[in-house]
VEXDREN-2710 file (C-alpha; in Angstrom, 1 decimal):
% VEXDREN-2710
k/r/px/py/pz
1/UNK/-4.4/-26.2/28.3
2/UNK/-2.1/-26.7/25.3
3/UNK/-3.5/-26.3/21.5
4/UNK/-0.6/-27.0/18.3
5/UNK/-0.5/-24.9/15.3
6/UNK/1.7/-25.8/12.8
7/UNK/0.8/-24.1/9.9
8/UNK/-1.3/-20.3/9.6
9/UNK/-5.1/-20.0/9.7
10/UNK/-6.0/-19.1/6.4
11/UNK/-9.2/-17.3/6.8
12/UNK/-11.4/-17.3/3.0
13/UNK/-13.0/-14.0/2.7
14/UNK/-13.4/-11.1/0.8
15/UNK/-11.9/-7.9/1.3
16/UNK/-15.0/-4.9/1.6
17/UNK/-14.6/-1.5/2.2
18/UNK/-17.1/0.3/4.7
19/UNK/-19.2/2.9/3.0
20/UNK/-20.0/5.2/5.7
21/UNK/-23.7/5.9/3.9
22/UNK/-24.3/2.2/3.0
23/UNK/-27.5/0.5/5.1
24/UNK/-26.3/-2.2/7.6
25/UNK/-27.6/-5.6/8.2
26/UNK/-25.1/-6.8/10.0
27/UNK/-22.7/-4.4/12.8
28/UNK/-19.8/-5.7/14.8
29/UNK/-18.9/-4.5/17.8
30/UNK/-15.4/-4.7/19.0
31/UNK/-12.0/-3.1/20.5
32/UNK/-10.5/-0.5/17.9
33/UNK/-7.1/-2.6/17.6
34/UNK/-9.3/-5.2/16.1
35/UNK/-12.0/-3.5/14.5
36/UNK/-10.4/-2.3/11.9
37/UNK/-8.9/-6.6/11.2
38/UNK/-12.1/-8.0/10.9
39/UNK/-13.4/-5.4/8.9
40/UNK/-11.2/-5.8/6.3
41/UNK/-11.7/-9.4/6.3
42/UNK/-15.1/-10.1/7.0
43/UNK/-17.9/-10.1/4.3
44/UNK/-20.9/-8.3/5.6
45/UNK/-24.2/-8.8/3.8
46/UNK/-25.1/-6.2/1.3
47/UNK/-28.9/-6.8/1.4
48/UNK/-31.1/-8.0/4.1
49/UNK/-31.3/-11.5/4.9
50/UNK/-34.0/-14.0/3.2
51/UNK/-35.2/-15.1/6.2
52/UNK/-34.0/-15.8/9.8
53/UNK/-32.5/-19.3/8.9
54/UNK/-30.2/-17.4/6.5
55/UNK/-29.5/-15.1/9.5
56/UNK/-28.8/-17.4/11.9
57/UNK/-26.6/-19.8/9.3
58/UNK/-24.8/-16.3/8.7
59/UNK/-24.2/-15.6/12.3
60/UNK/-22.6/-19.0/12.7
61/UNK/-19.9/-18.8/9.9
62/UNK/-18.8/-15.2/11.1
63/UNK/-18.3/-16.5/14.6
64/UNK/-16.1/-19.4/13.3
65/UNK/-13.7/-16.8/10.7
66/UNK/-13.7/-14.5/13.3
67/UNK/-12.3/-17.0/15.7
68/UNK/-9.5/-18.1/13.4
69/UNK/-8.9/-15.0/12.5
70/UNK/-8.2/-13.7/15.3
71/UNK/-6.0/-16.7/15.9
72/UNK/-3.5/-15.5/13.2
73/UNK/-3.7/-12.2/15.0
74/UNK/-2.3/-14.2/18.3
75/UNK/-5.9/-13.7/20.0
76/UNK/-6.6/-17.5/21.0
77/UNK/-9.6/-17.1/23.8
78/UNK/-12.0/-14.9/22.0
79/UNK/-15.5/-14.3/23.0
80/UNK/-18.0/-14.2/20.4
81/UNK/-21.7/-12.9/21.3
82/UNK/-24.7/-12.1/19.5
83/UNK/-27.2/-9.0/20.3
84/UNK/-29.7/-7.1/18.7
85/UNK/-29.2/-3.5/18.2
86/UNK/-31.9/-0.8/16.6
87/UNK/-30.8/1.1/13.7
88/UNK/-33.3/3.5/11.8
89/UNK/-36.4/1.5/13.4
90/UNK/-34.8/-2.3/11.8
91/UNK/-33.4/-4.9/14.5
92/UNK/-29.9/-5.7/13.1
93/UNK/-27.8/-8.4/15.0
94/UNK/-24.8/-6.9/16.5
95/UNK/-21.7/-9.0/16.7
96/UNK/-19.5/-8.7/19.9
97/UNK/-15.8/-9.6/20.0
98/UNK/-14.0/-9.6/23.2
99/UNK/-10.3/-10.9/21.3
100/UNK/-9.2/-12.0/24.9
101/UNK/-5.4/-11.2/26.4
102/UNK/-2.6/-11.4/23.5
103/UNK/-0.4/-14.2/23.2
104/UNK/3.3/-13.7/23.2
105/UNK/6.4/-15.8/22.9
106/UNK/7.4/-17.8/25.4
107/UNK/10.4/-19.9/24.2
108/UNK/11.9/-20.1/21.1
109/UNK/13.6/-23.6/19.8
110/UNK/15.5/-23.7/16.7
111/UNK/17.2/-27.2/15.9
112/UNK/19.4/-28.3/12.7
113/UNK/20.1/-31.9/11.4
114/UNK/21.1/-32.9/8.3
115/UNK/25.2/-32.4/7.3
116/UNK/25.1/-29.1/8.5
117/UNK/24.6/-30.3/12.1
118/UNK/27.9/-31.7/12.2
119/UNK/30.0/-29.4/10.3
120/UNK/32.0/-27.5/12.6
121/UNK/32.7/-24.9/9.9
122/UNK/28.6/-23.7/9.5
123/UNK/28.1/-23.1/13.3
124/UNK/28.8/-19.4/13.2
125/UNK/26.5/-19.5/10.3
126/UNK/24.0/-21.1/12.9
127/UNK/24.6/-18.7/15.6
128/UNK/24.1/-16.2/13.1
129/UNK/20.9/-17.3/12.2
130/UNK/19.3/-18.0/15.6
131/UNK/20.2/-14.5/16.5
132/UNK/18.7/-12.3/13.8
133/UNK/15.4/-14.8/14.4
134/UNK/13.0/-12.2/14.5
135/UNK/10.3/-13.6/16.8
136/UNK/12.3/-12.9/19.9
137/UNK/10.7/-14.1/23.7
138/UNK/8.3/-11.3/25.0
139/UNK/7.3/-10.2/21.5
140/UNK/3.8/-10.5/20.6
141/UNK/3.0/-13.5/18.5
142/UNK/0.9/-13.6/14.8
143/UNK/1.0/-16.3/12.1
144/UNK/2.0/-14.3/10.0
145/UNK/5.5/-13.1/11.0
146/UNK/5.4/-17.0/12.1
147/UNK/5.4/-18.4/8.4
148/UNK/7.7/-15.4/7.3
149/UNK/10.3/-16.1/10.1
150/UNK/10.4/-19.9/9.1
151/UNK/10.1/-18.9/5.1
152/UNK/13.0/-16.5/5.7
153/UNK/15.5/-18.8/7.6
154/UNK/15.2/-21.9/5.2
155/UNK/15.8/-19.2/2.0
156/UNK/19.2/-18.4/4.3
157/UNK/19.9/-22.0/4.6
158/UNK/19.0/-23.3/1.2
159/UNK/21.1/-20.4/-0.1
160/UNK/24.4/-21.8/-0.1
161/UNK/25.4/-25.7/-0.3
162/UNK/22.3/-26.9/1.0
163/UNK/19.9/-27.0/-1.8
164/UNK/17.3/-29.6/-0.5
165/UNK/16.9/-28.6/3.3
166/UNK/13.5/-28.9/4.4
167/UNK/11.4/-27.8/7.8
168/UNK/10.9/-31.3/8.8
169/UNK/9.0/-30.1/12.1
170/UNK/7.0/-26.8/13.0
171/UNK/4.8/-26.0/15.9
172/UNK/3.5/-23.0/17.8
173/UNK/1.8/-24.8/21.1
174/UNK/-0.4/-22.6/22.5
175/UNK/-1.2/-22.1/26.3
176/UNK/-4.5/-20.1/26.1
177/UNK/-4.9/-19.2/29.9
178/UNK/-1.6/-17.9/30.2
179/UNK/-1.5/-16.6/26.4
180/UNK/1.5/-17.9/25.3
181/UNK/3.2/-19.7/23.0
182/UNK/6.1/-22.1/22.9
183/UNK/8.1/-22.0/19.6
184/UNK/9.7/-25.1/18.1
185/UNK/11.4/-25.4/14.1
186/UNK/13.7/-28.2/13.0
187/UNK/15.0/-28.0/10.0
188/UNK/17.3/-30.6/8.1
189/UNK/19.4/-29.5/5.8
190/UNK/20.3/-32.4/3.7
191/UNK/23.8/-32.8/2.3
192/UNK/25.7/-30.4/0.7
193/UNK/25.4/-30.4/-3.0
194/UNK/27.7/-30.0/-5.7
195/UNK/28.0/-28.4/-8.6
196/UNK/27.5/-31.3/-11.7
197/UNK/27.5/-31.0/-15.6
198/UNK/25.3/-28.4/-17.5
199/UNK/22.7/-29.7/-19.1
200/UNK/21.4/-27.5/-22.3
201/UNK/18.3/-27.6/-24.3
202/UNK/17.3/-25.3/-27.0
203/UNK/20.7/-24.4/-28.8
204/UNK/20.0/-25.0/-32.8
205/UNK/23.1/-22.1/-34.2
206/UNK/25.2/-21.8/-31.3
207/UNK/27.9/-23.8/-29.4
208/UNK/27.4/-25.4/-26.1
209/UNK/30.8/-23.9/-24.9
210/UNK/29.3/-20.6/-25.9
211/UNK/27.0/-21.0/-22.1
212/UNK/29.7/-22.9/-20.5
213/UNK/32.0/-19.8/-20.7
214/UNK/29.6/-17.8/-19.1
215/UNK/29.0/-19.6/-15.7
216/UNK/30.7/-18.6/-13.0
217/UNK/31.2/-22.2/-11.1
218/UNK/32.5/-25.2/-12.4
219/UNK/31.5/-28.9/-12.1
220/UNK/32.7/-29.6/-8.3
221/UNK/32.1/-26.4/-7.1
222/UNK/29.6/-26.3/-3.9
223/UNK/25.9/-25.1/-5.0
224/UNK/25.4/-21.6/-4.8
225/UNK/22.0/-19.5/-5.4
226/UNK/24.1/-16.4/-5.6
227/UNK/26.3/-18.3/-8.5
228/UNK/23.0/-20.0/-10.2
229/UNK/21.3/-16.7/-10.5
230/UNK/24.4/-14.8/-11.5
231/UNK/25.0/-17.5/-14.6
232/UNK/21.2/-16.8/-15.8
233/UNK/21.4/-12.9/-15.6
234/UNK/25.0/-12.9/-17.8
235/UNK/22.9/-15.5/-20.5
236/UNK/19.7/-12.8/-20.4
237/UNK/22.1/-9.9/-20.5
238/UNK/23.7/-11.4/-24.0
239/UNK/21.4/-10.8/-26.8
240/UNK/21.6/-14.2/-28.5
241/UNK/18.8/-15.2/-26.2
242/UNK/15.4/-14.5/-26.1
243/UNK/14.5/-16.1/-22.3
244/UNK/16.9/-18.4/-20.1
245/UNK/16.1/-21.0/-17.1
246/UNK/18.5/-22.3/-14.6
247/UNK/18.2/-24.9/-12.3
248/UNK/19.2/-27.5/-10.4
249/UNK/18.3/-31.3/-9.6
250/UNK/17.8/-31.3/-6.1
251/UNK/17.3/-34.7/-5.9
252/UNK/19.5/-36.1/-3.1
253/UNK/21.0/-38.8/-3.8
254/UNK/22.5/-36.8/-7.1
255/UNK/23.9/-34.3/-4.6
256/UNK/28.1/-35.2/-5.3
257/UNK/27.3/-34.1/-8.9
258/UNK/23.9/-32.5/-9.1
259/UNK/23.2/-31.5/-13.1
260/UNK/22.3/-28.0/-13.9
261/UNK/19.8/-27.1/-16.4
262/UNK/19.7/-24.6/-18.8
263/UNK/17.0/-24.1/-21.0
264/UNK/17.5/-21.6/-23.7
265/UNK/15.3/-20.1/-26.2
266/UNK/17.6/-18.6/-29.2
267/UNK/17.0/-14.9/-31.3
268/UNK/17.0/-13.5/-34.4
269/UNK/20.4/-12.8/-35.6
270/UNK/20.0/-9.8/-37.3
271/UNK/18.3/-7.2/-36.3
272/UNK/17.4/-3.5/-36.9
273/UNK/16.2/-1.1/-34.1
274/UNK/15.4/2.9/-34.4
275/UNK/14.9/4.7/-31.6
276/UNK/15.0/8.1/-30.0
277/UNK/15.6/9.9/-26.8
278/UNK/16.6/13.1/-25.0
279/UNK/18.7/14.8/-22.6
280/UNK/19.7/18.1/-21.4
281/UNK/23.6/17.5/-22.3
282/UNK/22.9/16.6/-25.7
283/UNK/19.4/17.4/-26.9
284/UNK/17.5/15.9/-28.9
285/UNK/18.4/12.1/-30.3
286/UNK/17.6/9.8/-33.4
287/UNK/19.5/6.3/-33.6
288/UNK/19.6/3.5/-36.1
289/UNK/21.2/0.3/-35.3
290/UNK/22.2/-2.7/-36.8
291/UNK/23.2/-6.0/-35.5
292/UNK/24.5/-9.2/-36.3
293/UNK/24.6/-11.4/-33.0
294/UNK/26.2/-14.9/-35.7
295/UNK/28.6/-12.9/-37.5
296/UNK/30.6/-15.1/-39.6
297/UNK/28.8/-17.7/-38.2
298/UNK/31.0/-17.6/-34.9
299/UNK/28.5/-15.9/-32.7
300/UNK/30.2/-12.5/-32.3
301/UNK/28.8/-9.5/-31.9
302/UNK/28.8/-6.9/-34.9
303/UNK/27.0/-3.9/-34.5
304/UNK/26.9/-0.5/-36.6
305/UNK/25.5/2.6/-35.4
306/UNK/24.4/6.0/-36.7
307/UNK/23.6/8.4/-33.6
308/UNK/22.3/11.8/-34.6
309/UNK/22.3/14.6/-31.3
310/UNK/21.6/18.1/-31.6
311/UNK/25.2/18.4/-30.2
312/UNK/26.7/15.2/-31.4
313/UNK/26.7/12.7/-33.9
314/UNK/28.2/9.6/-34.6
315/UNK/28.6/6.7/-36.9
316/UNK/30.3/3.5/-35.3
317/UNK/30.9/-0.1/-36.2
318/UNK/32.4/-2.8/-34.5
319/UNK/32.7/-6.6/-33.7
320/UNK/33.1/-7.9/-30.1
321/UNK/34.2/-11.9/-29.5
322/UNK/32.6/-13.8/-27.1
323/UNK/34.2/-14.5/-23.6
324/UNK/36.6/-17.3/-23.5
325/UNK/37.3/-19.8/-20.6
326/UNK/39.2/-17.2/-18.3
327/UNK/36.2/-14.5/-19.2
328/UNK/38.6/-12.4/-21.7
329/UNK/37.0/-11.4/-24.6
330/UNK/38.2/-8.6/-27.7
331/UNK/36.5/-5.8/-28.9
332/UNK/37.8/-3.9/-32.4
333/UNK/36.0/-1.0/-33.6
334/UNK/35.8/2.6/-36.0
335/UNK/34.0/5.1/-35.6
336/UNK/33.1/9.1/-36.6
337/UNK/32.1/11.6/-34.5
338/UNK/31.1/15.3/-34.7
339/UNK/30.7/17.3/-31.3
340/UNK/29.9/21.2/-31.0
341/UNK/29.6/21.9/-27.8
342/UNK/30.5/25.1/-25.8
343/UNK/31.3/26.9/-29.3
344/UNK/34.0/24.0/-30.2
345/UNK/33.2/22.0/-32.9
346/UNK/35.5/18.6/-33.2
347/UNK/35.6/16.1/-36.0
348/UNK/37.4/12.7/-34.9
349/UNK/38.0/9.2/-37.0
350/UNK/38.9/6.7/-34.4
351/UNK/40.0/3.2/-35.0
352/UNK/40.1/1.1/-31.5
353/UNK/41.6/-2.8/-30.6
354/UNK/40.3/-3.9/-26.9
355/UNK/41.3/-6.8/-24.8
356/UNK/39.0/-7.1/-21.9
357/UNK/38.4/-9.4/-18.7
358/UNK/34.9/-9.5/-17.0
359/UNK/33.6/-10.9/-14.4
360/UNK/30.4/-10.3/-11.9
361/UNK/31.4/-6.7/-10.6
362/UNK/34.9/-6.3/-12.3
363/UNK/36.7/-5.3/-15.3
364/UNK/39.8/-5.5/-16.6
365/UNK/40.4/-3.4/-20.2
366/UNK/43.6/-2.8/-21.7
367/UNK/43.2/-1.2/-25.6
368/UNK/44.9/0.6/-28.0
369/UNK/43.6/3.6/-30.6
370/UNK/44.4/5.9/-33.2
371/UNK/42.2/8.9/-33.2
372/UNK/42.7/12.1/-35.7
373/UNK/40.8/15.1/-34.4
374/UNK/39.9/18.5/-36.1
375/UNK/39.5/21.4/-33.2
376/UNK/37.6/24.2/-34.1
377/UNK/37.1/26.4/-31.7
378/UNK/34.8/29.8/-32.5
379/UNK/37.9/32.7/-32.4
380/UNK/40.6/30.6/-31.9
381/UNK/42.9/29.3/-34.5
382/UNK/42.0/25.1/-35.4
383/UNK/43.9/23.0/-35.1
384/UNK/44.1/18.8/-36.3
385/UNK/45.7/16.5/-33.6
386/UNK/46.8/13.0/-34.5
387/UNK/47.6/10.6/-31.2
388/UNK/48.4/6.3/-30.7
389/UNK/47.1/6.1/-27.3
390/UNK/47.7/3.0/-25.1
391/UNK/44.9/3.1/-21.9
392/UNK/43.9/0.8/-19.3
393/UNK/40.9/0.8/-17.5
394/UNK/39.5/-0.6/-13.9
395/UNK/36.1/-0.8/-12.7
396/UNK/34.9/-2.7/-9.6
397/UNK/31.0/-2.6/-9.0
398/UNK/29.3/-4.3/-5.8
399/UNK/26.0/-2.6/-6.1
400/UNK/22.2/-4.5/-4.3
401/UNK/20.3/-3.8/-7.8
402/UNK/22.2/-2.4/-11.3
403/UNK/18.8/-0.5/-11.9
404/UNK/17.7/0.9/-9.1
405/UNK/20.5/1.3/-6.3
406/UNK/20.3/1.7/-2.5
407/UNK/23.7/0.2/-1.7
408/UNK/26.6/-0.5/-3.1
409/UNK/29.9/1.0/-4.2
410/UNK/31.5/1.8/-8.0
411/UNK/35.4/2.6/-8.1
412/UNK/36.9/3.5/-11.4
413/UNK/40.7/3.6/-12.6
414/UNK/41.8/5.0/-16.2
415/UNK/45.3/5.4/-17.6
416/UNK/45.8/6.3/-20.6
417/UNK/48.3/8.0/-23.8
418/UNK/50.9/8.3/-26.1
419/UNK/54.1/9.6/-27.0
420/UNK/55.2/12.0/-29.6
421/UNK/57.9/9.1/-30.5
422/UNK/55.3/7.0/-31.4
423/UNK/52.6/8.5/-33.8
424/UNK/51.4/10.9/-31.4
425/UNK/51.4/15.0/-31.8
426/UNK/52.7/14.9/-28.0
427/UNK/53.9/13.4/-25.2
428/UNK/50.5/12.9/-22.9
429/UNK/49.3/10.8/-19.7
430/UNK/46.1/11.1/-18.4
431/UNK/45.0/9.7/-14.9
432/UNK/41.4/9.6/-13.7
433/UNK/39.6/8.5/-10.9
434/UNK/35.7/8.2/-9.8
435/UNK/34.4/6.8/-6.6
436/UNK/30.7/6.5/-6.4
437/UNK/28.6/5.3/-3.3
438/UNK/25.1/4.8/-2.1
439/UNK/23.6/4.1/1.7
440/UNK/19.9/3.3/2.5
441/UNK/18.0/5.7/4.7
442/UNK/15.5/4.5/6.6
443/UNK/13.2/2.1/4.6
444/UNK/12.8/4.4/1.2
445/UNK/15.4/7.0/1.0
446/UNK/19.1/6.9/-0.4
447/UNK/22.1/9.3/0.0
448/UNK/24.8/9.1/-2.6
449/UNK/27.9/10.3/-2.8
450/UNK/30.2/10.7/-6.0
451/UNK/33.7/12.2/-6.9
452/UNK/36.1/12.2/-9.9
453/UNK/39.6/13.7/-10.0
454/UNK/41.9/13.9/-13.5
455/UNK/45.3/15.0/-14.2
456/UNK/46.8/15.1/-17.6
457/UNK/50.5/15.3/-17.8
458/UNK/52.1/17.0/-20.7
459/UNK/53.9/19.9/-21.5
460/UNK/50.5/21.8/-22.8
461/UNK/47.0/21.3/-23.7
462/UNK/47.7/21.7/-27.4
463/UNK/48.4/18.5/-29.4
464/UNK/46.2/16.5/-27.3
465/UNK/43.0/14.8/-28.0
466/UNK/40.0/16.5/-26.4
467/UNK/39.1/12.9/-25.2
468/UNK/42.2/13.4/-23.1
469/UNK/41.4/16.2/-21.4
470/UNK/38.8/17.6/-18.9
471/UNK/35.5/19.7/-19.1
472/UNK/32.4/20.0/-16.5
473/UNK/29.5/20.9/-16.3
474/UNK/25.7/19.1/-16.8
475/UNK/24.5/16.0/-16.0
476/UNK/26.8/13.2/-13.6
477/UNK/28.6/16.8/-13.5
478/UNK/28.4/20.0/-11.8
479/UNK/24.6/20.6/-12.6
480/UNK/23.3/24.2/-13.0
481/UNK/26.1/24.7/-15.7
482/UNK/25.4/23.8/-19.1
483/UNK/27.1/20.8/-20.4
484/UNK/30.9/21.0/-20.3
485/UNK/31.1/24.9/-20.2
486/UNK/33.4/24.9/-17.2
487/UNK/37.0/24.3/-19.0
488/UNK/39.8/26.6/-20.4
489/UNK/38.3/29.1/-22.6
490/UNK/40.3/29.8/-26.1
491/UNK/38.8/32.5/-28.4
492/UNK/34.6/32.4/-27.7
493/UNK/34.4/28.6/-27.0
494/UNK/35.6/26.2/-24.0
495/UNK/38.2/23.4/-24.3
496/UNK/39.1/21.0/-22.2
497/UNK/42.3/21.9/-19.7
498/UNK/44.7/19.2/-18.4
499/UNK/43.0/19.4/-14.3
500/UNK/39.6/18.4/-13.2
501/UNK/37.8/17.7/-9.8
502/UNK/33.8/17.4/-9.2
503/UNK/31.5/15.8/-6.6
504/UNK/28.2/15.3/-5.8
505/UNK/26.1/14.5/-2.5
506/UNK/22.4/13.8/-2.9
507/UNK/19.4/12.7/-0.7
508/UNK/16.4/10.9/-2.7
509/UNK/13.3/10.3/-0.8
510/UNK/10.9/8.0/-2.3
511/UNK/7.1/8.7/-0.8
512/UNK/6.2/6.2/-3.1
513/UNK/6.8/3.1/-4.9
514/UNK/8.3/4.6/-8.5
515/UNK/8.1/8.5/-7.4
516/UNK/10.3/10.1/-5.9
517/UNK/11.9/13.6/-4.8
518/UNK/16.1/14.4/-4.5
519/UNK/18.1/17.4/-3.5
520/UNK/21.9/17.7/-4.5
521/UNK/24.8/19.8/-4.2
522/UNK/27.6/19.4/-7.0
523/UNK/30.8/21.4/-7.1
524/UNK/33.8/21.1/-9.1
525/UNK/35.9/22.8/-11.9
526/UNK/38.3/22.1/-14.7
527/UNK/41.4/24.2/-15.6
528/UNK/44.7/24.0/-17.4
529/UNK/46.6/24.5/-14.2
530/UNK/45.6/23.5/-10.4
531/UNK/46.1/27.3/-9.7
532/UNK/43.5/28.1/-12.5
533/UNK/41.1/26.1/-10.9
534/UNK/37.7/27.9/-9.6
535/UNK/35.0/26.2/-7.8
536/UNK/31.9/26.3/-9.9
537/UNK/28.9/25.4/-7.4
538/UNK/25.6/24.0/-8.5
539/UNK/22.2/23.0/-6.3
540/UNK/18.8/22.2/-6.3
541/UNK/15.9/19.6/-6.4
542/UNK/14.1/17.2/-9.0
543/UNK/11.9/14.4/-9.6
544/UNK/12.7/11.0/-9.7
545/UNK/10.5/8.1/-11.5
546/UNK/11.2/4.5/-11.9
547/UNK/11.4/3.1/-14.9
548/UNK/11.7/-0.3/-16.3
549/UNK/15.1/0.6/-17.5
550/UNK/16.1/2.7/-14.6
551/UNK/15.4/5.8/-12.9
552/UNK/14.1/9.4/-14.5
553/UNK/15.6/12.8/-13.5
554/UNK/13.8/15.9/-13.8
555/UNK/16.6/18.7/-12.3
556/UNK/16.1/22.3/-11.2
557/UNK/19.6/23.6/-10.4
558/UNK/21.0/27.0/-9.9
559/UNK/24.4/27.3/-11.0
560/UNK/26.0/30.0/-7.8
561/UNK/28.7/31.6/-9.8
562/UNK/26.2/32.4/-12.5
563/UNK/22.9/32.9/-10.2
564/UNK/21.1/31.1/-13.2
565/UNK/18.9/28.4/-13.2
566/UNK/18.8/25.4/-15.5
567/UNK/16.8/22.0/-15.9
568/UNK/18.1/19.0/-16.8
569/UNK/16.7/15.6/-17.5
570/UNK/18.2/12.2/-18.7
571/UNK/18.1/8.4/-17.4
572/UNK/20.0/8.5/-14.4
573/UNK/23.2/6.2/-15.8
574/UNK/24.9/5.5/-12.5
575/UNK/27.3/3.2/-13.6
END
């Protein structure tokens, strides 16, 4: 005997947790594996019945939910029975449930139309996708995982070019005495669609090419919901607009051509923002910022800043253009900053041109600055350095979430510096190098692993801006070390040296949703010399909580050359 279900039994009831001291006027009676089911999902009464019509109409509906219940559960010949049962002196009813044998798959049928049918170029795709179909033969079956499976496979198809396909025919046929089920989906996946105009609503100050810059298809590309949803996070990410909506027609016969939408809702201009903060590295922190997001009416971004750390503080101001066409865009800023840190106080005036390229997950940055820098370190004679530094900059990201990461990759290249020819105190070059990567464990947990490596050529340290050299220690560091207090040491403070190497391995376990627990190892030094170098080691544990803006550390580390211990907390900034 052969019964169809095409869609899942949606059983309406009320989820009611057993009090093990409540009185019972109802008690059902069945198998622990699904006991526990229809518990959850059956409403007992709370109060005893009005009469025995009421009993009797009740008995009636809980033998027809518990049937299609346990049809979602793959039980499809269930026995239902009625008995009376007596509890404290009171007849109650007593429901029994024998569930019957459990289905399980017999065959499994998955068939494409549409223009994907006949394109020879999608059939690994297909193979692809009838292979990691999750309801395999032999597996039990529930309706569940049925409507996931399906749900799952037409997101997968739907995801690139094919932005109408549709499950055009579904059905689970059922063969009760020999509890099984024949699996059958067809899906048709329309024709491909294209890529059309952009069509924008809600810009009253800005430019329409201002959002056609920032997409990251053009008209006759194929459809892409990797490329729609990459276009709306670079419009949310800009701070000209408040909230952003993409989408496209999918109305087939506009499928050559298919118009995007983008619906916009503008910002303020101007605004002013205080705010506060702190970490271990620096301390304690007060901002004030002000920004212009129409400056001179062109839409750039002009932004001034007055940062006040315990350890640091800075003034900055600075206008960035928007991207053009071939995503370049140009940065020029100044800025003045105080650091004392490690018994080294620096002053620096810095005056900066950029030209950078940006896409998705790379970056191109090529700039140019002029810095002037007063080192005074405690017991040590001061010094002022004056440098015209050239440095380029590359950073490739592929990371599964920029907030919270379980996978992914971050390589970073710097070059930089200047020449005692040409407005600089000395002849310098400074390479760097960071590598950071991040593997899901099981269902929860993530290991990462991170390493930096810098080498400054030049003659000596002295003459060189302190940006242009190396100290560790601290956060995204060698933890268990105070923050950069592993350098070269002149008179009672420590300055950076011209070598540096760290690394970090950590294991985060998240037992739940937003909390979590980590353990790390970091090691690493920075020297003047690659024979100076001494391995400073640093270990421990901490919390981890997610926040909206990204994860919270809370470190305990012991810093093994000094047998100390030290805490540190910040936003973990992994990128």
């Amino acid at each position: 005997m052969f019964a169809v279900c095409s869609n899942t039994i949606l059983a309406e009831s009320t989820v009611i947790p057993k009090l093990l001291d409540s009185p019972e006027f109802v008690r059902l009676s069945a198998p622990n594996d699904v006991l526990d089911f229809l518990q959850e999902h059956i409403k007992l009464p709370e109060e005893p019945f009005a009469n025995k019509m009421a009993q009797r109409a009740f008995l009636r509906r809980s033998k027809h939910d518990i049937i299609e219940l346990l049809a979602t559960q793959g039980y499809f010949s269930p026995t239902v029975t009625f008995d009376q049962q007596t509890v404290n002196q009171s007849e109650i009813p007593v429901i029994g449930i024998d569930p019957g044998p459990l289905a399980h798959i017999q065959s499994v049928e998955i068939e494409f139309q549409g223009s994907i049918a006949g394109d020879k170029t999608e059939q690994d795709a297909i193979k692809k996708w009838r292979k990691a179909w999750p309801l395999k033969v032999g597996r039990p079956f529930q309706s569940a995982e049925w409507e996931e499976a399906k749900a799952v496979l037409l997101s997968q198809i739907t995801y690139q070019k094919y932005a109408a396909a549709s499950i055009v025919k579904s059905e689970a046929v059922v063969d009760k005495e020999d509890a099984q089920v024949a699996l059958h989906v067809v899906i048709d996946s329309g024709p491909v669609f294209y890529f059309g105009e952009l069509e924008i609503t809600g810009l009253e100050r800005y430019d329409p090419e201002m959002i056609e810059n920032y997409r990251p298809f053009r008209k006759g590309d194929p459809y892409s919901k990797e490329l729609m949803h990459r276009f709306q996070i670079a419009l949310q990410n800009i701070p000209h607009f408040g909230n952003v909506s993409v989408s496209i027609d999918p109305d087939v016969s506009k499928h050559d051509a298919s118009p995007v939408y983008v619906t916009v809702t503008e910002t303020k201009s101007q605004r002013v923002a205080v705010g506060g903060g702190y970490s271990s590295n620096n301390g304690a922190r007060a901002e004030v910022n002000y920004s212009n997001h129409n400056f001179l009416d062109r839409a750039w971004n002009f932004s001034t800043l007055l940062r006040l750390e315990q350890k640091r503080q800075t003034f900055f101001t600075g206008v960035n253009t928007l991207p053009n066409e071939n995503n370049v865009y140009y940065a020029l800023g100044a800025s003045l900053q105080r650091t004392d840190i490690e018994d080294l106080v620096t002053v620096r005036q810095r005056v900066d041109a950029a030209r950078i390229y940006q896409t998705y997950n790379t970056q191109w940055q090529y700039s140019l600055n002029w810095q002037r820098e007063e080192k005074r370190p405690d017991g040590a004679l001061n010094q002022t350095v004056e440098a015209l530094a050239f440095d380029w900059r590359y950073r490739y990201h592929l990371v599964d979430d920029p907030v919270n990461i379980r996978r992914g990759n971050v390589s970073e290249l710097r070059i930089g510096g200047g020449l005692e020819s040409v407005f600089s105190d000395q002849d310098f070059l400074r390479l760097y190098g960071r590598q950071q990567n991040w593997w899901p464990v099981g269902k929860r947990d993530v290991f990462y692993l991170r390493g930096e490596a810098g080498y400054t050529l030049a003659p000596s340290r002295f003459g060189i801006p302190q940006e242009y050299l190396f100290r560790a220690g601290g956060i995204q560091s060698v933890r268990g070390y105070d923050f950069l207090s592993i350098g070269v040491s002149e008179g009672n403070a420590v300055v950076g040296g011209r070598v540096l190497a760290t690394g970090t391995a950590e294991y985060t376990h998240w037992f739940m949703r937003n909390w979590g627990a980590a353990a790390f190892v970091d090691a690493g030094s920075a020297a003047d010399t690659i024979e100076d170098m001494d391995l400073f080691l640093g270990y421990g544990a901490g919390v981890r909580w997610r926040s909206p803006a990204g994860p919270l550390a809370l470190d305990l580390a012991r810093g093994h050359k000094t047998g100390t211990f030290r805490v540190h907390f910040s936003m973990v900034v992994n990128f």
